[in-house]
N, C-alpha and C positions, 0 to 999 in steps of 0.2 A: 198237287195231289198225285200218289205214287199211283199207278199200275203193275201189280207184279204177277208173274206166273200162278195159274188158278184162282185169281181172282174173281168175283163174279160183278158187273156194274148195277149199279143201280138204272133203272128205268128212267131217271131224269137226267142220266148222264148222255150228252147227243154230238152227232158228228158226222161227216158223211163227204163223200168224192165222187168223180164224174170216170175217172181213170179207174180201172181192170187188173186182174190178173190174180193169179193162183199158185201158194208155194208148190215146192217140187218135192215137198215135204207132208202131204195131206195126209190125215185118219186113214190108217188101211195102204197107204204110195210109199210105207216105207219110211227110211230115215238119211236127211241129207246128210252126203260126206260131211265131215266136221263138227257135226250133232254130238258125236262121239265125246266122252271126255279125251284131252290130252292135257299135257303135262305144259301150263302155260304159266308156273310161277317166273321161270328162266325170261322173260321178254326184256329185253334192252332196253326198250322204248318208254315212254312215259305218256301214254296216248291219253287226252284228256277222256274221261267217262269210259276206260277201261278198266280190270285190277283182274287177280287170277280169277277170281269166280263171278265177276258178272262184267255186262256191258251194260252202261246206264244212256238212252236213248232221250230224247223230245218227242214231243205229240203236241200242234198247233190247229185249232178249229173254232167256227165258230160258235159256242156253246152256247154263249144269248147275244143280243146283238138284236137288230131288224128279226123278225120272227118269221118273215115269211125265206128269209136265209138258213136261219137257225131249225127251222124245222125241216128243213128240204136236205139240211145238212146231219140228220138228228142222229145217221145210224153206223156212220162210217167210224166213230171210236170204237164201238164195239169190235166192229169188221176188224180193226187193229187190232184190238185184243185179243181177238179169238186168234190171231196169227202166233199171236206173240206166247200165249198160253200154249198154244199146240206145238210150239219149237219146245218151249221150257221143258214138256213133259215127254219131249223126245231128247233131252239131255241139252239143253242149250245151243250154241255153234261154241265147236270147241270146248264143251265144257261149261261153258258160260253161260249163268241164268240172263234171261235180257229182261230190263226194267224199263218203266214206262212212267215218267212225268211229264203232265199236261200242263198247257196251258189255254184261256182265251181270250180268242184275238175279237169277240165282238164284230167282226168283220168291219173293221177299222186297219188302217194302215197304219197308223200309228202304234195303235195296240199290240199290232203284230210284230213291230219294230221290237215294244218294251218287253214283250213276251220272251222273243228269238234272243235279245240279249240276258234276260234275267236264266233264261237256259244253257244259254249258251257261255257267258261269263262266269255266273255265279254259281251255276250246278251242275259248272262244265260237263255235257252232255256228249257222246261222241258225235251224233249225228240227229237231224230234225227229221221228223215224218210231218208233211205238212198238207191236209183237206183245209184248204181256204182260197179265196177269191182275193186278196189282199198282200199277197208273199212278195210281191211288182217291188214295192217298194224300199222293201230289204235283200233285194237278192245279188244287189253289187255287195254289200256288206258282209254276205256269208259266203261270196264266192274268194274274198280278201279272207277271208279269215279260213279259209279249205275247209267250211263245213260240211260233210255231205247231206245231201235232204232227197228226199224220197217223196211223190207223190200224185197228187193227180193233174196234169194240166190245166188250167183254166185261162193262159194268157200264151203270148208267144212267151213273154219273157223266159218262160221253162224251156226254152231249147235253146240260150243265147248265153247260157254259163254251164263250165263243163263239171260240176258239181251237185247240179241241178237233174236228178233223176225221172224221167214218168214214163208208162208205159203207151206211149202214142200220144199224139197231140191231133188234136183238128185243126189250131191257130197256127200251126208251120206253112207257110208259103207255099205256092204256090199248089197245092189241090189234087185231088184226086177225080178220076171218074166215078168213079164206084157210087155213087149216088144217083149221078144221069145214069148209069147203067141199068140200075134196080127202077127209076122212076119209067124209063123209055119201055123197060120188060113186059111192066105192067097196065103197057097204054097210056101214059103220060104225053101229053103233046105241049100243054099250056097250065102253067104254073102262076100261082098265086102265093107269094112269101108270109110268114106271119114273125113278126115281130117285138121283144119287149123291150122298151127305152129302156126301161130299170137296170135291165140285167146287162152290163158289158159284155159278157161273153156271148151272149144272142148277137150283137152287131156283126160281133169277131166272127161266130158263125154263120153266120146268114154272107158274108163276105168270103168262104168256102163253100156253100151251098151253089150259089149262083154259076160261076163259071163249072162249075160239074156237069147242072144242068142244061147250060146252052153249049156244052161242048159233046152232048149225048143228039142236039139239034130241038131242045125242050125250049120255047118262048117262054122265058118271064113275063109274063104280063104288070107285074107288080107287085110293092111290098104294103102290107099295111102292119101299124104299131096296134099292141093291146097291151094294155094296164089291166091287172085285173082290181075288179072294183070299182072301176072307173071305167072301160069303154064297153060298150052293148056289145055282145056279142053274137046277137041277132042284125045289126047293125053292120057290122062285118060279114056274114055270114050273105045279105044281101048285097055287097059289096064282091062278093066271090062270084055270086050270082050275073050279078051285071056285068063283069069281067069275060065272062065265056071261058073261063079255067075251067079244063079237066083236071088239074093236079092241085092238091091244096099242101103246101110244104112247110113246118115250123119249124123255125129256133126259137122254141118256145118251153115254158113249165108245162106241164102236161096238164093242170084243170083248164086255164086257159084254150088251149088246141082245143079237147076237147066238146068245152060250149062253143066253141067255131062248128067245130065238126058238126054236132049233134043238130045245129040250128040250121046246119045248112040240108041236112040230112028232109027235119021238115020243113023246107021250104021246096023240095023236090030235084035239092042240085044232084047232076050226075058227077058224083067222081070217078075215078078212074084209079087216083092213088092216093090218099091222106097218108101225108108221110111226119112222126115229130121227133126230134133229136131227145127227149125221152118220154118213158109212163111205162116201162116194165116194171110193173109189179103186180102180184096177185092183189096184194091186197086194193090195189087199185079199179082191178076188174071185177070184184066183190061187191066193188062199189058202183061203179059205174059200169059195169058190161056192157050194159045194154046203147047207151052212148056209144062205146067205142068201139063196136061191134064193124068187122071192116079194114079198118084204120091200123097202120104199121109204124113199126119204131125202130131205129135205127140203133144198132148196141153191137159192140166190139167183146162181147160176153160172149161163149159157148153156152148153148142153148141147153134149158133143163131135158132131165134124163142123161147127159154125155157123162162118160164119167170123172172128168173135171170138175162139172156144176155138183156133181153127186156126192164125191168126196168134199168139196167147200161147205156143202149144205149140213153135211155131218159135223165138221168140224163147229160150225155156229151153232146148231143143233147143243152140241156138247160142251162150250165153252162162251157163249152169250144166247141165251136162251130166252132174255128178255127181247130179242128182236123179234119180234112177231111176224117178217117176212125177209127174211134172208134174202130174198130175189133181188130186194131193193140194192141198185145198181153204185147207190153210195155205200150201201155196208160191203159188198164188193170191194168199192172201189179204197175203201176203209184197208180190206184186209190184201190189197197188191200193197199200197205202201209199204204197209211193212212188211212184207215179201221180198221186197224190190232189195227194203233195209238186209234183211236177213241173207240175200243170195250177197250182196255187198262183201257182208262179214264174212263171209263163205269162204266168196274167193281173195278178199284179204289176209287170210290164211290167220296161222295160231297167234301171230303175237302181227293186230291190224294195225294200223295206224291211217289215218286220214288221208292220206296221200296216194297206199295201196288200194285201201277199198276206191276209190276215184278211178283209180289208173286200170284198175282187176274189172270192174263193172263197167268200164266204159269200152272194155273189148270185145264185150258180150254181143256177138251179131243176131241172133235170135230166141230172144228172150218172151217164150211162150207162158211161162208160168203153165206149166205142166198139161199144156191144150186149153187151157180156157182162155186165152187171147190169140190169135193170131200172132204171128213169130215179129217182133219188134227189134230195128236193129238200132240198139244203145250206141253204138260205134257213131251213129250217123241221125244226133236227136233234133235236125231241122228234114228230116224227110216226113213228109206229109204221110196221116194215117191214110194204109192206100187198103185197108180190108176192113168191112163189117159183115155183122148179121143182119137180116132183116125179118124182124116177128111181126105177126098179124094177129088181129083179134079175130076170132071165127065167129063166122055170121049169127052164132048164138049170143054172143057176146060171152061166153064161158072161159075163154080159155087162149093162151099165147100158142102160135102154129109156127114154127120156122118157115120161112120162103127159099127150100133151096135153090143156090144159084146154078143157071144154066152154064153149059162144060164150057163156055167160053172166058167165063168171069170167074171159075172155082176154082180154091186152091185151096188144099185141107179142111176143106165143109163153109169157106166164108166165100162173100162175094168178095174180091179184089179187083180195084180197078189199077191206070196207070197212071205216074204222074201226067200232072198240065204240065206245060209247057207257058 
């Protein structure tokens, strides 16, 4: 199925990422160098999924699949599209309208195999934007073949091929403080982990968690697993209790956390810090306020009202309208993909070829997407994400508050910490 500039999606069309970031190109920011038409029938090259007047792209997600994936992932094509629509109508890169066919990978590895080749072979694509949990097992295959692919983190493997784009990882070696920082700030002394079997990337994270917080002098006390649907979470919540934790800390889906939180809340536990690696979203505290009233989340986003978040919001506003809450950190994460794609093209210059864009984007030492991420250096994609935000639910339960960080840990409005060692 195409995606093409001004396109509108349909509502059941879904998709979504964990990874950040913001063209340099937004509604009202102006228009990127190379936006411009130029004169690109002249190209020598024979780039596969280029000609003079467009670049024809990939897009891999999972669009059904496990449901409790597919809808977590539901928002991040749009986020894509709005990118890709708001380049089109600022003249392309270079002139070049950019197109957009999908595939799904079901969150299946296999799938995602027959996907990346039916795009990549048969509708020679130049490059894959890829929101999935599943890319592991194709990605010596597209690094042989100099794909480029653009996307969000979910595995180390995104930092162990030099064609492999994301705007930060959490699964790169060795760790940051920046987490013991924000927990120790806020009175943290004793930590209780939360974690889901299901989800691989909780392990991987909860495995960067820990040495943050005992490197800030925070006891773990321990991990427990939650299934949702399957473990009480009153049961846990008792479990936190009898532990003597001040700190309750997820790598967890945000209902989950949560009925933790909430349960322990009456059961009279004090906390100190409930910390989960996600749940920004409005629409979430529409729902639940009152629950997560308190409790903070960890995001690598610029905070609403900046004018990064401001201009992104426009932008989906005006060219996926069906999303109902833009904040959601996968239509975000949706629309850095293809950002990351588009700055690629950028500095690949008029007549690209797979090899420049690689070589152009991998020299990029701080690649902010225009203030809404922290400055990420592409030169160097095994350095641990060493900056976040950290939002809180105010004690109404109303509403997301930024925790500015104190002058010892700030740098351009995030906390950063330093690498572990």
């Amino acid at each position: 199925m195409r995606i093409s500039g001004g396109s509108t999606l349909r509502t059941t069309a879904i998709i979504a990422a964990m990874a950040v970031g913001l063209p340099a190109a937004l509604t009202g920011c102006g228009v990127l160098p190379g936006s411009a038409s130029t004169q690109t029938s002249a190209c020598p090259t024979r780039t596969p999924g280029v000609t003079a007047n467009s670049v024809e792209l990939g897009f891999i997600f999972p669009d059904t699949g496990p449901a409790e994936i597919a809808n977590v992932f539901k928002a991040a094509r749009s986020g894509a599209t709005a990118r890709i629509d708001a380049q089109n109508r600022a003249g392309g890169v270079y002139g070049r309208q950019l197109h957009l066919d999908w595939g799904d990978d079901r969150s299946d590895t296999q799938t995602f195999s027959l996907v990346a080749h039916d795009l990549v072979d048969n509708k020679k694509v130049f490059g894959l934007i890829a929101n999935t949990i599943v890319l592991d097992g194709s990605a010596g295959w597209l690094a042989d073949q100099g794909v480029p692919v653009t996307g969000t983190a979910t595995s180390a493997a995104w930092s162990d091929y030099p064609n492999l784009f994301h705007s930060g990882s959490l699964f790169n070696k060795g760790g940051t403080t920046v987490f013991g920082d924000f927990v120790k700030a806020q009175g943290g002394k004793r930590a209780l982990l939360v974690i889901d079997p299901n989800v691989p990337t909780s392990s991987s994270l909860a495995a960067q968690l820990v040495p943050s917080l005992e490197s800030r002098g925070i006891q773990v006390v321990g991990a427990v697993t939650f299934t949702e649907g399957v473990t009480n979470a009153a049961r846990v919540a008792d479990q936190l209790k009898k532990s003597g934790a001040d700190t309750l800390v997820g790598a967890a889906q945000s209902g989950p956390f949560i009925d933790i939180y909430a349960e322990a809340k009456k059961l009279g536990v004090k906390l100190n810090v409930a910390l989960n690696s996600s749940g920004i979203s409005t629409a979430l505290v529409a729902q639940r306020g009152a629950d997560m009233a308190g409790m903070s989340v960890t995001s690598p986003v610029a905070a609403k009202g900046s004018p990064a978040r401001t201009a992104y919001e426009s932008d989906m506003n005006t060219y996926a309208p069906e999303v109902e809450d833009p904040s959601d950190e996968l239509a975000i994460g949706g629309y850095v993909g293809a950002d990351e794609m588009i700055e690629g093209l950028r500095l690949a210059g008029a007549c690209p070829t797979r090899e420049s864009f690689i070589t152009s984007l991998r020299k990029v030492t701080a690649y902010s997407a225009n203030g809404m991420i922290s400055p990420v250096d592409l030169a160097q994609p095994k350095q641990p994400e060493l900056c976040q935000n950290f939002i809180s639910v105010d004690p109404s339960g109303h509403t997301f508050v930024p925790v500015p960080p104190p002058a010892a840990v700030a740098r351009d409005g995030y906390w950063c910490g330093s690498v572990l060692q």
